[in-house]
C-alpha positions in Angstrom: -34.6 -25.0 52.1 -38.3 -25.9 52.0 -39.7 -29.1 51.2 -41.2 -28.1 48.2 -38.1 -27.2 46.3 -36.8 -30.4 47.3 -39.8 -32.8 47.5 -39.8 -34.7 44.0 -42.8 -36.6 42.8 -41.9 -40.1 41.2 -43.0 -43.1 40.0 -42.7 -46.7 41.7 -42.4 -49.9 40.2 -42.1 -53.5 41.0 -39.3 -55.4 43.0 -37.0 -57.1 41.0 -33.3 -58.8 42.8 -29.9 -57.5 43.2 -27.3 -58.2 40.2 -24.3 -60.0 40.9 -22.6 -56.3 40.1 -22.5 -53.3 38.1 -19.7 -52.0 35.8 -19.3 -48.5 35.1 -21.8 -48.5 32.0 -24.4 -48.6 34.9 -28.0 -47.7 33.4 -30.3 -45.1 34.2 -31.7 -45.5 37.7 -29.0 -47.6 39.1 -26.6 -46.2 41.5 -24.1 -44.2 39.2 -21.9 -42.1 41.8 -20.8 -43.3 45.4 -20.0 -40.4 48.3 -17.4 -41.2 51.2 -17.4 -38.1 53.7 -14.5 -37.3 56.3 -16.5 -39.0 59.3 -18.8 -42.3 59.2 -20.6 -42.3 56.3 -20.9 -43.4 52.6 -23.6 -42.3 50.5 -24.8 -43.7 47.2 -26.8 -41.7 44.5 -28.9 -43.3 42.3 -29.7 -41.4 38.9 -30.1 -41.4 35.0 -27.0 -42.0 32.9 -26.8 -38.9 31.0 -30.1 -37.3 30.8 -30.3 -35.0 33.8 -27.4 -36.8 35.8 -27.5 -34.4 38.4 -31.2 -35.6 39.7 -30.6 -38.1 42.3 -32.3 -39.9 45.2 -29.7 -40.8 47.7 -29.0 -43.9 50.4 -26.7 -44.0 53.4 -24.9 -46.4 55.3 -22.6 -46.3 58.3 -21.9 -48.7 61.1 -23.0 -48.1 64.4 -20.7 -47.9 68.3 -22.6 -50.9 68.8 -21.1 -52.4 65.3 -24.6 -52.9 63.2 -24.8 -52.0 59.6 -27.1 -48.3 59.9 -29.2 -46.9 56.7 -30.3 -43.3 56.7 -32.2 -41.5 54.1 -33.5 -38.0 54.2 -37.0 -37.9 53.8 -40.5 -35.7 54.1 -42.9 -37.7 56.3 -46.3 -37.7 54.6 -50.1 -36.8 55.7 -53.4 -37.2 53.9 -56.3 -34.8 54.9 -59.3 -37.1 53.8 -58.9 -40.8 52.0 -59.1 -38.4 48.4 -57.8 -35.4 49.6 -54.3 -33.4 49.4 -51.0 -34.8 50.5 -49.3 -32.8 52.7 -45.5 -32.9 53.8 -45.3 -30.6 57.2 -42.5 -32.9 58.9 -38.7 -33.5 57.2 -35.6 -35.3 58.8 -34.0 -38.7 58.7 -35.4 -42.0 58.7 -33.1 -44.7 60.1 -33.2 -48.2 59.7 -30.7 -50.6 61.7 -31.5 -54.5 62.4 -33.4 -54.1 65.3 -35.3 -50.5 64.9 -36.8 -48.0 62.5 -36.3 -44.4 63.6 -37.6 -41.1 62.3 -35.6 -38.1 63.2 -37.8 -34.8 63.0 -35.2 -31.6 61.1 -38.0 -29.3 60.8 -41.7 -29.6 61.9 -43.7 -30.9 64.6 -41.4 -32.9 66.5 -44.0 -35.1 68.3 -44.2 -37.0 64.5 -40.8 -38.4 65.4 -40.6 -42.0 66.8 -37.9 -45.0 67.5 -39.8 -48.3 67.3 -38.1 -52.0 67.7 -38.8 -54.2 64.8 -41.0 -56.7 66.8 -43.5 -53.4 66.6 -43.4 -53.7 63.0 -46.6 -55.6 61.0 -45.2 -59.1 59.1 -44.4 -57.4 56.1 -42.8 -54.1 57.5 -42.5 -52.0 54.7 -44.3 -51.4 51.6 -43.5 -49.8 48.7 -45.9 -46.5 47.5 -48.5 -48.0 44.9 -49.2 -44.5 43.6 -47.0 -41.2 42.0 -44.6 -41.5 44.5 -41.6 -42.9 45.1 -41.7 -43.9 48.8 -41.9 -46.3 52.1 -44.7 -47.2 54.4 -43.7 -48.3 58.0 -46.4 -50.5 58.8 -46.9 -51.0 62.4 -48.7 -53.0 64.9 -50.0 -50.0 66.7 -51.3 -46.5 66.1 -48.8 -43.9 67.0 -50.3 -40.9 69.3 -49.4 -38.0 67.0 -50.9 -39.2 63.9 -53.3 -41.6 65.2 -52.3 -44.2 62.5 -50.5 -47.4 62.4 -49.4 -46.3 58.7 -46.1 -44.3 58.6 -45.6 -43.0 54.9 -42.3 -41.0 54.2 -41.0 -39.5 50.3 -37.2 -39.1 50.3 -36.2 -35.9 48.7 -34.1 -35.9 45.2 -31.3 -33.2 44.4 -32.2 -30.5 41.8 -36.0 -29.1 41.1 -39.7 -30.5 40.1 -38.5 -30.8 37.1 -36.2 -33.7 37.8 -37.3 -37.1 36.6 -35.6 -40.4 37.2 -36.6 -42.5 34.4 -36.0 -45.9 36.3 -36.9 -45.7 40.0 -36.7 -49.6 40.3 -33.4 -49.7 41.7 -33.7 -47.4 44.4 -37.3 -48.3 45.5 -36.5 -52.0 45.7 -33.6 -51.3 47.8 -35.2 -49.3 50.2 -38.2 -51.4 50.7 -35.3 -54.4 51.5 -33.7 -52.1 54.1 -37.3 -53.0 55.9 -37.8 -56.4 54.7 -34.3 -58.0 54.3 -32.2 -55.8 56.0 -29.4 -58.4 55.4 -30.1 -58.3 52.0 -30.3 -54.9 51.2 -26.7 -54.5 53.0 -25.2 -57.2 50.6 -26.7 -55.4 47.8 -25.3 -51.8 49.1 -21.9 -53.2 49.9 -21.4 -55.1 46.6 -22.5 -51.4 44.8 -20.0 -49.8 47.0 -17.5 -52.0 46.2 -18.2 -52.2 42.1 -18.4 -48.1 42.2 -15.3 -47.7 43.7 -13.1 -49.7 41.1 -14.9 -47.7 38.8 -13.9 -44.7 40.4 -17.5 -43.1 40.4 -17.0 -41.0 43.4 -18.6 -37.8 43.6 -19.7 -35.7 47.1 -23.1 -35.9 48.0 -25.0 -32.8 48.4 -24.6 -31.7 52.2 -28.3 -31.9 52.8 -28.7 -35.3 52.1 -25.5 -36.5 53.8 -26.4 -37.7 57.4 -25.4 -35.1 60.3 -22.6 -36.7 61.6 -22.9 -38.1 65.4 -27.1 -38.5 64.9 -28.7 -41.9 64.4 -29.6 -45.2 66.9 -26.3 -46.6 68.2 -24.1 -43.9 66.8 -20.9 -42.4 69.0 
């Protein structure tokens, strides 16, 4: 499927913490519905409470052979023609976050876009949350990568459904993913204790096969 159908143009907003832990009244934005496939991986969808509930924007977690706590979201990788100009989404695949690297996985495009960087490459403050209509991270590096001559790596993750999907509180989800870049150990808590809180509440729904991880792909995985 192209990324157009599945690209979906959101809003950010400010960080704010973790709770101590949801119940099953969760409200719109937080993570409502929790996946656990037949391999590695559990996947949690974060979405409105009734209006639309089948828009989502999804997170992943597994643990690598090496035995470190592995994020994976799928995701467009972003380019801007001019400093005004058109944004345009011509790479797609999986951005992975571990501990100690940050890895973009090229599915479909030009596969020279793709990279696997250690932390110590990244800037002090490694990722930064979109400050515009999209929900989104920016990998911020220390040095230009070859292929887009830019030291600014922006990426969208793709939500279930059409354009006309809205989530009405990206909060949630955006604050979490910038934590998977700036306090990794953080933003595991935070995904473990939803985990845990979704599956007494028996929320558990599969996740669309597109945005579940292909199983055996990722840094440190068997």
């Amino acid at each position: 499927m192209r990324i157009k159908t599945l690209l979906m143009i959101i809003a950010v907003t400010l960080f704010f913490p973790a709770t101590a832990e949801i119940s099953w009244a969760q409200k719109d934005g937080e993570a409502q519905t929790l996946s656990v496939d037949n391999t590695h991986w559990t996947t949690l969808k974060f979405a409105n409470k009734k209006d639309k509930p089948e828009c989502g924007l999804f997170i992943s977690h597994s643990i690598t052979g090496r035995h470190e706590d592995l994020f994976a979201v799928r995701v467009a990788h972003m380019h801007q023609r001019a400093l005004f100009g058109k944004f345009k989404f011509p790479e797609d695949g999986w951005l992975y976050i571990t501990p100690s690297r940050i890895s973009f996985v090229v599915a479909q495009g030009d596969t020279a876009h793709a990279f696997d960087v250690p932390r110590t490459d990244l800037e002090k403050k490694g990722g930064t949350r979109f400050r515009m209509y999209f929900v989104g991270i920016q990998i911020n590096l220390k040095e230009r990568l070859p292929a887009s001559d830019s030291r600014e790596q922006k990426f969208v993750p793709f939500m279930t459904k059409d354009r006309k999907c809205q989530i009405k509180n990206q909060k949630p989800y955006s604050q979490l993913l910038e934590r998977t870049i700036n306090d990794f150990e953080g933003a595991v808590a935070e995904y473990k204790q939803l985990v845990d809180s979704l599956k007494q509440a028996g929320k558990i729904q599969q996740a669309p096969a597109i945005l579940s991880p292909p199983t055996g792909v990722g840094p440190g995985l068997p």
